[in-house]
VEXPA-253218 format. One record per residue (C-alpha): residue in three letters; residue number from 1; x, y, z. Coordinates in pm, whole numbers, plus 50000, padded with zeros to 5 digits. Layout:
<pts>
ALA;NUM;X;Y;Z
...
</pts>
This chain:
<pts>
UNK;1;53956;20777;44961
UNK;2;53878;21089;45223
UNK;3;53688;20915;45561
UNK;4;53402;21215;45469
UNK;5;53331;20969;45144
UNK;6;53310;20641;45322
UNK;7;52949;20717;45501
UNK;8;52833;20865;45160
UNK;9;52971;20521;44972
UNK;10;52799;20354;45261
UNK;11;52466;20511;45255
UNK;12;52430;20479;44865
UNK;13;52467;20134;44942
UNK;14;52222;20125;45165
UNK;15;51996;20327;44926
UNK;16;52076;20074;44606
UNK;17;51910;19794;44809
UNK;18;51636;19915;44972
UNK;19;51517;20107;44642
UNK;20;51584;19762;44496
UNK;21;51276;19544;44653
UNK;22;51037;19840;44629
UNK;23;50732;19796;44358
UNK;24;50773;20081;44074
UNK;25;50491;20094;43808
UNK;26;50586;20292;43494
UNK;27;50279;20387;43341
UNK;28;50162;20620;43035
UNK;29;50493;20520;42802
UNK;30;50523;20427;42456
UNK;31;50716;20052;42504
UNK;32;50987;19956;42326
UNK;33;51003;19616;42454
UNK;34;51219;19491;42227
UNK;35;51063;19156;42218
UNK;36;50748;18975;42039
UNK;37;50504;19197;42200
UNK;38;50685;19482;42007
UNK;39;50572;19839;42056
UNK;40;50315;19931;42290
UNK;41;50192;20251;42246
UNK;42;50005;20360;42553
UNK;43;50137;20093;42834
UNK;44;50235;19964;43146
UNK;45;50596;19810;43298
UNK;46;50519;19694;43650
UNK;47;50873;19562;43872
UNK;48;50945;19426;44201
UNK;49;51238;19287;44352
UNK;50;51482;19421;44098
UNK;51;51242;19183;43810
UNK;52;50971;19271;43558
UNK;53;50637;19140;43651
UNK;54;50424;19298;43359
UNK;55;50436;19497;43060
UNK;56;50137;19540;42857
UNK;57;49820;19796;42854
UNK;58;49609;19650;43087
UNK;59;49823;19574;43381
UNK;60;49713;19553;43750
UNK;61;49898;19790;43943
UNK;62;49948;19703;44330
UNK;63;49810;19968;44593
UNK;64;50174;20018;44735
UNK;65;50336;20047;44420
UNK;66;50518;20378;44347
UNK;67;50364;20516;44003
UNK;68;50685;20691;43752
UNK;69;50456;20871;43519
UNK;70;50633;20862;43181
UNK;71;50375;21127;43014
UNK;72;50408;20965;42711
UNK;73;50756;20936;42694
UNK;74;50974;20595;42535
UNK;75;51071;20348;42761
UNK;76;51282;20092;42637
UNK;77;51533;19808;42794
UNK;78;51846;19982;42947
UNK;79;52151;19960;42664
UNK;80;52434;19704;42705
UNK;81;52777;19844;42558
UNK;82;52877;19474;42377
UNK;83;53246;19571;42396
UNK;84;53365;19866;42581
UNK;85;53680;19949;42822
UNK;86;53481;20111;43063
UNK;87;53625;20133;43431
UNK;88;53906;19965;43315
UNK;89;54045;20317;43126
UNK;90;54001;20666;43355
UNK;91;54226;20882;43136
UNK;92;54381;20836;42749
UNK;93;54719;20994;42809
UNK;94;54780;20845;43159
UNK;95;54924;20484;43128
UNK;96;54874;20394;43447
UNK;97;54508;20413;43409
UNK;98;54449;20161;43186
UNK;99;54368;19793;43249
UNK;100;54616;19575;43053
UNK;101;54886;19300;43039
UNK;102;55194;19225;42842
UNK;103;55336;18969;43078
UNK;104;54976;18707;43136
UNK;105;54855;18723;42779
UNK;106;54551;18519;42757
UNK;107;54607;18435;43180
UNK;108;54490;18836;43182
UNK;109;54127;18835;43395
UNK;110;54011;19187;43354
UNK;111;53750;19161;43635
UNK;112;54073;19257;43852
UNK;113;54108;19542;43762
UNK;114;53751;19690;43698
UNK;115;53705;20005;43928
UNK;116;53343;20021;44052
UNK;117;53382;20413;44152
UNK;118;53510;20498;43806
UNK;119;53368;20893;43716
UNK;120;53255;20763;43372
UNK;121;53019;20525;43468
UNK;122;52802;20768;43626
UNK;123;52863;20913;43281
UNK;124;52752;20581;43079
UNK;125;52405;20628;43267
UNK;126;52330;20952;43210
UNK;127;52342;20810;42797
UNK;128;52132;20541;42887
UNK;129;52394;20244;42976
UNK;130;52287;19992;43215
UNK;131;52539;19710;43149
UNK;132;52868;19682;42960
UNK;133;53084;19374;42834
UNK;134;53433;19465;42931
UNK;135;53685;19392;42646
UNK;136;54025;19416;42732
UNK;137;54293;19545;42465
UNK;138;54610;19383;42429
UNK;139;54932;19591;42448
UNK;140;54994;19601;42134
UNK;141;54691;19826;42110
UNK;142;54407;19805;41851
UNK;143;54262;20012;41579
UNK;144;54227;20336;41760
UNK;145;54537;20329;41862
UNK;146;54721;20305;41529
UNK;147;55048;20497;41526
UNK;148;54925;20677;41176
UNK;149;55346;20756;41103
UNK;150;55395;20396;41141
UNK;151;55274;20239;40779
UNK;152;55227;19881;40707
UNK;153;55500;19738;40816
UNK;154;55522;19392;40999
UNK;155;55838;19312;40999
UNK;156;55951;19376;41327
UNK;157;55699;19050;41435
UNK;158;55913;18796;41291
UNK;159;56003;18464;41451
UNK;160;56372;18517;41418
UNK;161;56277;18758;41669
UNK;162;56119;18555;41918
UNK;163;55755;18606;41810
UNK;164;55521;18503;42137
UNK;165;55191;18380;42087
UNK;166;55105;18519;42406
UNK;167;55103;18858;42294
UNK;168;54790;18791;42020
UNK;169;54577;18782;42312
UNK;170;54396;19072;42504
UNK;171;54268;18833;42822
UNK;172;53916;18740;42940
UNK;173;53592;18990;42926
UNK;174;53394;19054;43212
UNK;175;53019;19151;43180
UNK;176;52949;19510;43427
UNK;177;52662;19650;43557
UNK;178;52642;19987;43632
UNK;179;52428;20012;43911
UNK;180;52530;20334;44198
UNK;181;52698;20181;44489
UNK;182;52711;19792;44353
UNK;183;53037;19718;44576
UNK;184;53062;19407;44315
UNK;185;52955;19511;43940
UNK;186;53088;19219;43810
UNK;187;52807;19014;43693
UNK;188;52967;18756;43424
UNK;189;53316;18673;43495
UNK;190;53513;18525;43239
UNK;191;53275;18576;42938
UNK;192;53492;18538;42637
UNK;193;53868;18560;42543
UNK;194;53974;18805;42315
UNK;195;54240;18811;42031
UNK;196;54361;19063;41789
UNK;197;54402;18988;41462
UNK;198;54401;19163;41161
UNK;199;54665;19469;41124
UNK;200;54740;19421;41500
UNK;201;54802;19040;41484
UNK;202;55052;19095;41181
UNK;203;55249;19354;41418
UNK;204;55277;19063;41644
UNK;205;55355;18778;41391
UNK;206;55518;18920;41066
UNK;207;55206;18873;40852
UNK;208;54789;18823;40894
UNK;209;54871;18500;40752
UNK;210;55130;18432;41046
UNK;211;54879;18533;41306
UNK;212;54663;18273;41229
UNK;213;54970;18038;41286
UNK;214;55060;18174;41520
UNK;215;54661;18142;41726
UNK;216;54612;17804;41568
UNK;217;54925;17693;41780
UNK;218;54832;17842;42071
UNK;219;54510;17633;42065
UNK;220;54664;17318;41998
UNK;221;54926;17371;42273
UNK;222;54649;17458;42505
UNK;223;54474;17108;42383
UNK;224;54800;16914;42411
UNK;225;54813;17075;42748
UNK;226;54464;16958;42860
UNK;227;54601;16605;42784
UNK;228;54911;16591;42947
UNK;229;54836;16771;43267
UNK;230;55054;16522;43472
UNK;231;55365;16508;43219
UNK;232;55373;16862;43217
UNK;233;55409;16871;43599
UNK;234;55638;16616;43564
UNK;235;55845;16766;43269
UNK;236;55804;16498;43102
UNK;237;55599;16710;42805
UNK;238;55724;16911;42541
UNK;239;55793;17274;42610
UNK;240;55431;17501;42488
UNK;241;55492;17881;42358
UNK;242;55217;17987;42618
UNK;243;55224;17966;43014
UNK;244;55039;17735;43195
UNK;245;54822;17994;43355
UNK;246;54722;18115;42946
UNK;247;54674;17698;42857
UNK;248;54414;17671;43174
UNK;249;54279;18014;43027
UNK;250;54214;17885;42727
UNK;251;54023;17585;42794
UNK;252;53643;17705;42848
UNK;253;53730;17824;42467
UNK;254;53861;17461;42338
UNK;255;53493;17283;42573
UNK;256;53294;17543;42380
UNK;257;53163;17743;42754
UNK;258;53278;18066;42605
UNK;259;53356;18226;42284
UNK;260;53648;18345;42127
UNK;261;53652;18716;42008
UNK;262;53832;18798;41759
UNK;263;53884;19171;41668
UNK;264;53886;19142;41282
UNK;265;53806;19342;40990
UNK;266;53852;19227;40627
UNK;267;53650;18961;40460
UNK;268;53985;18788;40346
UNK;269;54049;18742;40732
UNK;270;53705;18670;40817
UNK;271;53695;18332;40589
UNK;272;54028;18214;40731
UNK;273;53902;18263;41051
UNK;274;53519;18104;41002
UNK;275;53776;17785;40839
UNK;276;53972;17802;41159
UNK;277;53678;17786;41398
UNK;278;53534;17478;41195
UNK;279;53830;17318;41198
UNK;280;53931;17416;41589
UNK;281;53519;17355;41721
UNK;282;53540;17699;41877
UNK;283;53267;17958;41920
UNK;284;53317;18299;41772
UNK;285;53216;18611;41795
UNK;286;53381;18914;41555
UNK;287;53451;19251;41651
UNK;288;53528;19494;41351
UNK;289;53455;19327;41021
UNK;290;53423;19637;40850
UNK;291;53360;19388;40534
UNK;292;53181;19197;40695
UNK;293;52902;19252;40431
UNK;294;53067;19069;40169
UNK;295;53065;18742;40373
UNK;296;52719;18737;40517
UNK;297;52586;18409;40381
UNK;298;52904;18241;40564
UNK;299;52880;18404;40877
UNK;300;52519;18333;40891
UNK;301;52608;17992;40810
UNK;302;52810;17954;41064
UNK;303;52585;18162;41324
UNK;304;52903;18427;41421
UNK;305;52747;18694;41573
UNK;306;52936;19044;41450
UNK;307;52986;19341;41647
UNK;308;53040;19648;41439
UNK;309;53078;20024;41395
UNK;310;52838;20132;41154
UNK;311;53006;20471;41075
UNK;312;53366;20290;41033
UNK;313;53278;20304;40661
UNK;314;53591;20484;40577
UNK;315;53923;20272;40407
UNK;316;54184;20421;40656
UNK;317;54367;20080;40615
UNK;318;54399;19816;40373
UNK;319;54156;19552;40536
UNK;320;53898;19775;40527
UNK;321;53885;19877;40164
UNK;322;53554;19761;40155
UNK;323;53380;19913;40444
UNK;324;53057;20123;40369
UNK;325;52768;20261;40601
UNK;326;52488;19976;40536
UNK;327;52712;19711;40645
UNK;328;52423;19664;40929
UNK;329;52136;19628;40677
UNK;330;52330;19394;40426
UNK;331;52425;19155;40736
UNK;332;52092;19175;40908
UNK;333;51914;19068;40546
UNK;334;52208;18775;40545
UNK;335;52085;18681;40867
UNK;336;52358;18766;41087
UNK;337;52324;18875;41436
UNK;338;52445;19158;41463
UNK;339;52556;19427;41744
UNK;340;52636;19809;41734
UNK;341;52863;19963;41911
UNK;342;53077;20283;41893
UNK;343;53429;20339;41917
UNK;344;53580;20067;42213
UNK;345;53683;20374;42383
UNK;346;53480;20460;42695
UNK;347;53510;20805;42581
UNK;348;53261;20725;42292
UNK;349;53001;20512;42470
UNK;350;52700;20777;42341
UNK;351;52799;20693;42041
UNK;352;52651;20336;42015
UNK;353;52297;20439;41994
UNK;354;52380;20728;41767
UNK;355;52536;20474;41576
UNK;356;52218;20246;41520
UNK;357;52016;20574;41424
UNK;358;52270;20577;41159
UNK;359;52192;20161;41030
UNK;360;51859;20243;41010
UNK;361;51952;20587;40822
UNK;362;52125;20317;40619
UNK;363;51843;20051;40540
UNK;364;51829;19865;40897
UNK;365;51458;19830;41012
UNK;366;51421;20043;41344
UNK;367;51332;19750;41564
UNK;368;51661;19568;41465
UNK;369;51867;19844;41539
UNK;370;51736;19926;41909
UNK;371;51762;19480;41898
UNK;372;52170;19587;41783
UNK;373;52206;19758;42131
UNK;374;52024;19616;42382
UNK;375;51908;19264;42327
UNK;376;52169;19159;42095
UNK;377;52440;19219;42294
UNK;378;52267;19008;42566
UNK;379;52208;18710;42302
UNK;380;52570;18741;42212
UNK;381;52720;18687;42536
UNK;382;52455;18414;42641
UNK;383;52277;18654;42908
UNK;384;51942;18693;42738
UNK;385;51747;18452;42914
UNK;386;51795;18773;43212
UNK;387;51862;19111;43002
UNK;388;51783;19281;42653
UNK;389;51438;19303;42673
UNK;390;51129;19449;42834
UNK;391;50939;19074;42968
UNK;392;50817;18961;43229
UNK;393;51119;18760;43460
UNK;394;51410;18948;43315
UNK;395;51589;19247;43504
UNK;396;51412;19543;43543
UNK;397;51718;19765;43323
UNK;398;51468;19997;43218
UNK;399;51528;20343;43025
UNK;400;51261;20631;42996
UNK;401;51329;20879;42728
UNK;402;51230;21201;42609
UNK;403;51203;21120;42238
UNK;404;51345;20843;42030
UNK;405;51631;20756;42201
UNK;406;51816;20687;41828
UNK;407;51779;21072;41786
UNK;408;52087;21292;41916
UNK;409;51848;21536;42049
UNK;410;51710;21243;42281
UNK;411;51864;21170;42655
UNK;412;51717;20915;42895
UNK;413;51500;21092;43210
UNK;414;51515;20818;43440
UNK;415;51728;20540;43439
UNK;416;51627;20180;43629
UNK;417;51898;19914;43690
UNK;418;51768;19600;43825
UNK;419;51463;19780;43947
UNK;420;51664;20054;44129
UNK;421;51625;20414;44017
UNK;422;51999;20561;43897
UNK;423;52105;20909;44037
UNK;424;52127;21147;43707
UNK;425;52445;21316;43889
UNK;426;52793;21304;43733
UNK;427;53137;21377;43797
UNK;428;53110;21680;43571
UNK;429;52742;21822;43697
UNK;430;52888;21771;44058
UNK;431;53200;22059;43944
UNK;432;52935;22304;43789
UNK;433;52778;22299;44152
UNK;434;53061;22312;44318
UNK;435;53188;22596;44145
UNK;436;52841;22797;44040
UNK;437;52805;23024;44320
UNK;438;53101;23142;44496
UNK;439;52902;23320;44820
UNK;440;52813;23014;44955
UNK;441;53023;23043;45282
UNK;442;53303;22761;45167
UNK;443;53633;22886;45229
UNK;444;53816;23024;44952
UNK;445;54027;22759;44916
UNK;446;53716;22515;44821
UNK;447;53664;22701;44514
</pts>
């Protein structure tokens, strides 16, 4: 970092927190709030303090407040990315860029390495992002990174081959907000673990079958472990697959304080895993489940929330032979809670609202898919009580648009994140500048 940045780091600091506690009144909007009051046509969202005190049509606006006229544009809650890699991945093709573990496995805390002055997240706001659940990806990579050449083949996952358990899981999710000059982002620590399954677990264990094994295992090691703290420091207990540091990782799973997502995608896999969860007392959540569709009534049964890609309707692999466009609609009616998201890459994180104009293109009802990308995700990972909505009490993550921000013609106009307006500058707008007008006086060499 150049010393010339440190004052400017410094003084959008400053700026975040004073802009914080001032009193904003949005007025003249069409509200989304994305809660019972549903839409308000003509309406009011008053915040102090970084909270929402009002919303409504008839709200009392203090004499100091500072009035955003939305002329009639659509305000709605800011969008939470349910599962992204955002900050945590700066560039595809440059390894050392991305946030990930082979050697801690499940121990893997990606908090650590989240990078608050990333250049996309300035990018995420400008499409209307105000918060992000950080998923990290296991090694082994996932679906987007499928070596197409590569085939089906498992077989070089086999336990003659020393199969670890350890490498099944991706490590701990971290919950980000994207606020300009937040010198901590990190806002839920720890929020779930993640495992792949599916294709990706059999490339670990020999088979989709074996991958369950092979997770089942690692949970009843980690509850073995729970039990035998002092024999195991004693080696006096019986030698676990995992590392002590993955066992302690693992326990807010086995008590229940956080979920367990699984990235997962056919409805053969699904079942096995809904019997596993029963039979384990973990919390799920599913990331994938292209078919999910065709087991609706048991994830509903089971209240698994599902976080899905409604344009992944295509059968590039086998365990997604069933995938098909209303997969939103058809879980939604099975009474599934349901998030959208686009592709995990932080490259695609537009995409996610594009992607619920395309459920309700598809038979979703237009209130449940802004609910798919906003409040949702918040229910999901137990933060709703704060976020999703437009209420009074929650975080003032508030979006004006200039049309229906499902439409790809929309883009947000002002962004709020906990009540402080976001700068609509970028990495990429701050190049055109730099490079627009050449007689400017800068030395050559700056341009």
């Amino acid at each position: 970092m150049s010393r010339a940045f440190v004052p400017l780091l410094m003084a959008a600091s400053v700026l975040a927190l004073s802009a914080s506690a001032e009193t904003i009144a949005i007025t003249h909007a069409k509200i989304e709030t994305v809660s019972a009051a549903g839409t308000i046509e003509d309406g009011t969202v008053l915040f102090k303090d970084g909270r929402i005190i009002a919303v409504g049509t008839h709200v009392a606006i203090p004499a100091t407040a500072r009035i955003v006229d939305a002329k009639g544009g659509v305000v709605t809650p800011g969008i939470f990315a349910v599962s992204s890699d955002l900050s945590v991945m700066e560039v595809e093709g440059v390894r050392n860029t991305h946030e990930e573990s082979s050697k801690l496995g499940a121990a893997f805390d990606v908090q650590y390495g989240i990078n608050p002055a990333s250049t996309l997240i300035p990018l995420a706001r400008q499409g209307g992002l105000t918060r992000a659940m950080v998923t990290p990806v296991a090694p082994h990579g996932h679906e987007g990174d499928r070596d197409e050449n590569a085939g089906e083949d498992y077989t070089a996952g086999t336990a003659n081959e020393g199969v670890n358990a350890s490498s099944l899981f991706a490590g701990l999710a971290a919950g980000l907000r994207l606020k300009v000059g937040d010198a901590d982002p990190v806002f839920a620590p720890r929020a779930a673990m993640v495992v792949d399954l599916g294709d990706d677990g059999a490339r670990v264990a020999g088979s989709h079958g074996a991958a369950f094994q092979l997770l089942k295992s690692a949970l009843d090691d980690a509850r073995l472990y729970a039990k035998r703290r002092g024999a195991y420091d004693n080696g006096q207990s019986r030698s676990f697959a995992l590392a002590r540091a993955e066992m302690e990782a693992l326990q807010p799973v086995l008590s229940g304080k956080i979920p367990l997502l699984a990235r997962v995608h056919s409805a053969g896999d699904i079942r096995q895993l809904l019997k596993l969860a029963k039979e384990e007392h973990i919390k799920l959540v599913l990331e994938g489940a292209e078919e999910g569709w065709l087991v609706g009534e048991a994830l509903a049964a089971s209240k698994t929330p599902v976080i899905i890609d409604t344009e992944a309707d295509l059968p590039q692999q086998f365990e997604t032979l069933g995938s098909r466009l209303d997969n939103a609609a058809r879980l939604q009616k099975a009474g599934v809670l349901v998030a959208i998201t686009g592709n995990h890459s932080f490259a695609m994180l537009r995409q996610a609202r594009f992607n619920a104009g395309t459920a309700v293109a598809n038979g979703l009802a237009y209130e449940d898919a802004l609910a798919a990308i906003t409040l949702n995700p918040a229910r999901i990972w137990g933060l709703s009580e704060h976020l999703g909505s437009l209420a009074p009490g929650k975080d003032a993550d508030v979006v004006i648009w200039n049309g229906d921000p499902l439409e790809t013609s929309s883009w947000p106009l002002t962004v709020f994140i906990a009540g402080t307006e976001q700068p609509a500058s970028s990495r990429a707008f701050q190049l055109r500048d730099r490079y627009l007008h050449a007689d400017d006086g800068m030395p050559p060499a700056y341009h």
